[in-house]
VEXVEX-134806 format. One record per residue: residue number from 1; residue in three letters; x negated, y negated, z negated of N, C-alpha, C in turn. Coordinates in steps of 0.05 Angstrom, whole numbers, plus 32768, in hexadecimal, padded with zeros to 4 digits. Layout:
<NUM "ALA" <X Y Z> <X Y Z> <X Y Z>>
...
END
This chain:
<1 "UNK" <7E33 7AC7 84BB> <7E37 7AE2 84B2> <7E53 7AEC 84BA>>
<2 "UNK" <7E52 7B0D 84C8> <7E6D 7B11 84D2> <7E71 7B20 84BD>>
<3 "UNK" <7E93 7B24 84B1> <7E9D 7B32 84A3> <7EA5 7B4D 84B2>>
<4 "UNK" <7E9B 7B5F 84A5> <7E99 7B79 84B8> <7EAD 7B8C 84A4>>
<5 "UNK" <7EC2 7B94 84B7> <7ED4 7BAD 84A3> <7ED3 7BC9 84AE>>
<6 "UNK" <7EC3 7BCB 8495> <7EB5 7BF1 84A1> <7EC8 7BFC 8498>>
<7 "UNK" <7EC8 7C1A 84A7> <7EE2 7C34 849F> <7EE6 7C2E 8485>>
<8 "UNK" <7ED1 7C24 846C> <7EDD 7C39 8456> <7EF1 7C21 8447>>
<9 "UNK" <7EF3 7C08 8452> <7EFB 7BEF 844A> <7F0B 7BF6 8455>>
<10 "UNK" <7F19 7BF5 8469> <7F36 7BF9 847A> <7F42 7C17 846B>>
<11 "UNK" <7F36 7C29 8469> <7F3F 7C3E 845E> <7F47 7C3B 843A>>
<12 "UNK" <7F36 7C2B 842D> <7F3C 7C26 8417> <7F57 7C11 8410>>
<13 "UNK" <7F56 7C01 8428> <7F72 7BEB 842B> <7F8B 7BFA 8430>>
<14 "UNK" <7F8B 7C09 8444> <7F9C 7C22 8446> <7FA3 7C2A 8433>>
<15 "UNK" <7F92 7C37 842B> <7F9A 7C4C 8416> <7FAA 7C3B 83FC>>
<16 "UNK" <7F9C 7C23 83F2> <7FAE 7C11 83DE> <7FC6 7C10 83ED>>
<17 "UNK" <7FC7 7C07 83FB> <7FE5 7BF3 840B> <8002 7C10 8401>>
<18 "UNK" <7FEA 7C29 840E> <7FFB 7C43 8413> <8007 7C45 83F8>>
<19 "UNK" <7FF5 7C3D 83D8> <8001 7C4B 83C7> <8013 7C35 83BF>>
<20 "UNK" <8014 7C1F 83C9> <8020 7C0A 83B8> <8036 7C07 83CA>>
<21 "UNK" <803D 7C0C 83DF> <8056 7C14 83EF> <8064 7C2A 83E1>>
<22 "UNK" <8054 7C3F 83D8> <805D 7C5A 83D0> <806D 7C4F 83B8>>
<23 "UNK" <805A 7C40 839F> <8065 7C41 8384> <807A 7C2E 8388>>
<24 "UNK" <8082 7C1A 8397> <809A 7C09 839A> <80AF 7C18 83A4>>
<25 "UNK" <80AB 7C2F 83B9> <80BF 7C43 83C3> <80C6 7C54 83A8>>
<26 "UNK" <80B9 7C55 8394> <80B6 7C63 837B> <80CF 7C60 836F>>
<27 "UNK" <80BF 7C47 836D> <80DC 7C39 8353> <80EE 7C2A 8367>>
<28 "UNK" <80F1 7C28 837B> <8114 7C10 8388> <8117 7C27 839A>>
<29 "UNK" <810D 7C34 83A0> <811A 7C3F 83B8> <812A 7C54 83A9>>
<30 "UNK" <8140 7C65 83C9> <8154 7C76 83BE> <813F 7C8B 83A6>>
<31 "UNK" <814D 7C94 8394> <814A 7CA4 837D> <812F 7C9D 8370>>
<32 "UNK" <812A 7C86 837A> <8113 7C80 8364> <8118 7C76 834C>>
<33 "UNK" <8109 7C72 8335> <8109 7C6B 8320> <811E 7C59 8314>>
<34 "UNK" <8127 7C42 831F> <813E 7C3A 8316> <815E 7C44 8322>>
<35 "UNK" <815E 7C51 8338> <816A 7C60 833F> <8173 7C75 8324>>
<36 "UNK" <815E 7C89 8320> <8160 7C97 830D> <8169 7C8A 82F0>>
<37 "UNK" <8164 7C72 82EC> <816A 7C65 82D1> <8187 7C60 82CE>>
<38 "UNK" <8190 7C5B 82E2> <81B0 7C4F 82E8> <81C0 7C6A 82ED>>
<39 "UNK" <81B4 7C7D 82FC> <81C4 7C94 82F2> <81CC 7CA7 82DB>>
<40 "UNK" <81A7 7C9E 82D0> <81B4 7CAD 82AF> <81C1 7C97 829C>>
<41 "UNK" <81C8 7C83 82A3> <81DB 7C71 8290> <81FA 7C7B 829C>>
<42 "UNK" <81F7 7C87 82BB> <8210 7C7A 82C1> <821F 7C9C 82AE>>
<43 "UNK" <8202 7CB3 82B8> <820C 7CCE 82A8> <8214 7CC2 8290>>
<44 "UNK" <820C 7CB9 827C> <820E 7CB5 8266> <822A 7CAA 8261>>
<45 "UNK" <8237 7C98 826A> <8246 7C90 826C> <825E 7C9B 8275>>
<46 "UNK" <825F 7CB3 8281> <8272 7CCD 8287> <8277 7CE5 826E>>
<47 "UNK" <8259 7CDF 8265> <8255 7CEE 8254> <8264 7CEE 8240>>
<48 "UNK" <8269 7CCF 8231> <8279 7CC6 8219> <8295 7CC0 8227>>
<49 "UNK" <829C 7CC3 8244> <82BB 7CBB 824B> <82BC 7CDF 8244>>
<50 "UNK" <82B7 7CED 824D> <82BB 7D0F 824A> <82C0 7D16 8233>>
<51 "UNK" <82AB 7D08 821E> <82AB 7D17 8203> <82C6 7D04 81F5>>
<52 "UNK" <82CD 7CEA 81FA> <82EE 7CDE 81F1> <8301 7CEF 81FB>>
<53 "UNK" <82FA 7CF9 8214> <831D 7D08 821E> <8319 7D1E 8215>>
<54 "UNK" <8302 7D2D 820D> <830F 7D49 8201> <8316 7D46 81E1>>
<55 "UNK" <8302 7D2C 81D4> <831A 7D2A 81B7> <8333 7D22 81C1>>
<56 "UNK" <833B 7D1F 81D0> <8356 7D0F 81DC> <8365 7D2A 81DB>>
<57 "UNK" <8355 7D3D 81EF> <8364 7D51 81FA> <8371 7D69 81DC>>
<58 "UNK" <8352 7D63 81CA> <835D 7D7D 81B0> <836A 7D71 81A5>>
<59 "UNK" <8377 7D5B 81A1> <8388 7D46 818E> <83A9 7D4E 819B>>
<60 "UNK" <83A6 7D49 81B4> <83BD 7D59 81BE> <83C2 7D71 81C7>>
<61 "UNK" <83B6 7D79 81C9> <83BA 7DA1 81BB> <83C1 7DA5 81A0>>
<62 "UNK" <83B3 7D95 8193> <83C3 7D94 816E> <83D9 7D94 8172>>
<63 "UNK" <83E6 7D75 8175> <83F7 7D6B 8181> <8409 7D7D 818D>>
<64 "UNK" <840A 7D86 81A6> <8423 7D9D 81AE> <8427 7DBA 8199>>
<65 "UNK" <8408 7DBE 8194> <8410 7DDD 817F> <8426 7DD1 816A>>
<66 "UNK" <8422 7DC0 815E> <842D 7DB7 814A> <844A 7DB0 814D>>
<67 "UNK" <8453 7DA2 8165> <846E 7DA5 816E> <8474 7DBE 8170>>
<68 "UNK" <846E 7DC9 817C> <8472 7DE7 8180> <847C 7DF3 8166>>
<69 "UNK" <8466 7DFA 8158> <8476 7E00 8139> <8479 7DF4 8123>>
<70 "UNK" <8475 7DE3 811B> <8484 7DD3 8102> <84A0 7DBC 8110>>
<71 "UNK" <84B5 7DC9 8106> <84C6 7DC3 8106> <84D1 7DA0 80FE>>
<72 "UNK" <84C6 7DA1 80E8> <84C2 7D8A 80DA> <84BA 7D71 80EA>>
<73 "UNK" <8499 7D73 80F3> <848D 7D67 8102> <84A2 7D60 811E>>
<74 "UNK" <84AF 7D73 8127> <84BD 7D6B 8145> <84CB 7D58 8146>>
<75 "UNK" <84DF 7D5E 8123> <84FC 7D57 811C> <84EE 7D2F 811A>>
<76 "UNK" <84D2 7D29 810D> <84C5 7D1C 8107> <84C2 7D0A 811D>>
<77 "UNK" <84BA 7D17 812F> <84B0 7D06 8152> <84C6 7CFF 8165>>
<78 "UNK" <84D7 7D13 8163> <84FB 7D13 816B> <8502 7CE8 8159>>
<79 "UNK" <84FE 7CF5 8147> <8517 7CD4 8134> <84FE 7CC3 813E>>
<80 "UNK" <84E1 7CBF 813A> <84D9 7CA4 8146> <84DA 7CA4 8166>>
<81 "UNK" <84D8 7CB5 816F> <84D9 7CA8 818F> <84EA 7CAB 8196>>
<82 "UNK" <850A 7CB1 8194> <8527 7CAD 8199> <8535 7CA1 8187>>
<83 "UNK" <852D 7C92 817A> <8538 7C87 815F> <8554 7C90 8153>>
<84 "UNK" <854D 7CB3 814F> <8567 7CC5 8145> <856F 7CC0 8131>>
<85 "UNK" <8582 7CC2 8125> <8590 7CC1 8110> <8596 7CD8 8102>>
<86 "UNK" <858E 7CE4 80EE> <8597 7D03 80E0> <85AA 7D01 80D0>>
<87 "UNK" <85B6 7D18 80CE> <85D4 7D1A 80C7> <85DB 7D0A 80A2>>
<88 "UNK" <85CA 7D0E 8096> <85C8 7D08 807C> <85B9 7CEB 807B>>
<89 "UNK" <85B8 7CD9 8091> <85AC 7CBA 8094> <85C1 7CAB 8095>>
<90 "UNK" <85C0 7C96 808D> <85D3 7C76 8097> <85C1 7C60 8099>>
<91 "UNK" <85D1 7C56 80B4> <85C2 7C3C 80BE> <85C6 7C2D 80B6>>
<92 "UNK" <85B9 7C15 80B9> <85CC 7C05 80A4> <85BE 7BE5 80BC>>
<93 "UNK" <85D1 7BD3 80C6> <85CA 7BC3 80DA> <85CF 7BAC 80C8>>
<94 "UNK" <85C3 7B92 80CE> <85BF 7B7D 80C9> <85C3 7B67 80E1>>
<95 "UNK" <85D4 7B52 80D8> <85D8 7B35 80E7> <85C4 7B29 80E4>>
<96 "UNK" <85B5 7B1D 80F4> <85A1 7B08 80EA> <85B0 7AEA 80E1>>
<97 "UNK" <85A9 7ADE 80D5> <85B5 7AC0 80CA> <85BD 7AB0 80DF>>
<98 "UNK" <85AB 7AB4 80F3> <85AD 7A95 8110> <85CF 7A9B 8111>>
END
């Protein structure tokens, strides 16, 4: 007995092969499905670096308004980050024992 491959057998092999090339181009190939998965993590991931720097950003806008006008506050940020001394202060230094 010969095995005989009529049109609609070759055409039916085709046609599978065709879609199962297609659905692997689907998902691995450029912008397919995992493609797309890795870009909305990588969005996502911009998403929460964006949304830290603008609390970053209104924290220091507080931050300068506040120098700007309270006086207090400047005089405040002035003595810890120059380690000022005000007129009505005394230092008072220490020997260590060694």
């Amino acid at each position: 007995m010969k095995a005989v491959c009529s049109p609609l057998k070759i055409a039916l092999i085709s046609g599978v092969l065709f879609l199962l090339f297609f659905l692997g181009y689907a998902v691995l190939g450029d912008n397919g499905l995992l493609d797309v998965i890795r870009k909305k993590e990588h969005l996502h991931a911009i998403e929460a670096k964006n949304q830290k720097m603008e609390s970053r950003n209104q924290e220091l806008y507080r931050r300068v308004k506040r120098l700007k006008t309270d006086p207090r506050y400047l005089e405040y940020v002035i003595r810890q980050q120059l380690s000022v001394v005000g007129p009505d202060q005394i230092v008072f230094k220490f020997e260590s024992a060694d």
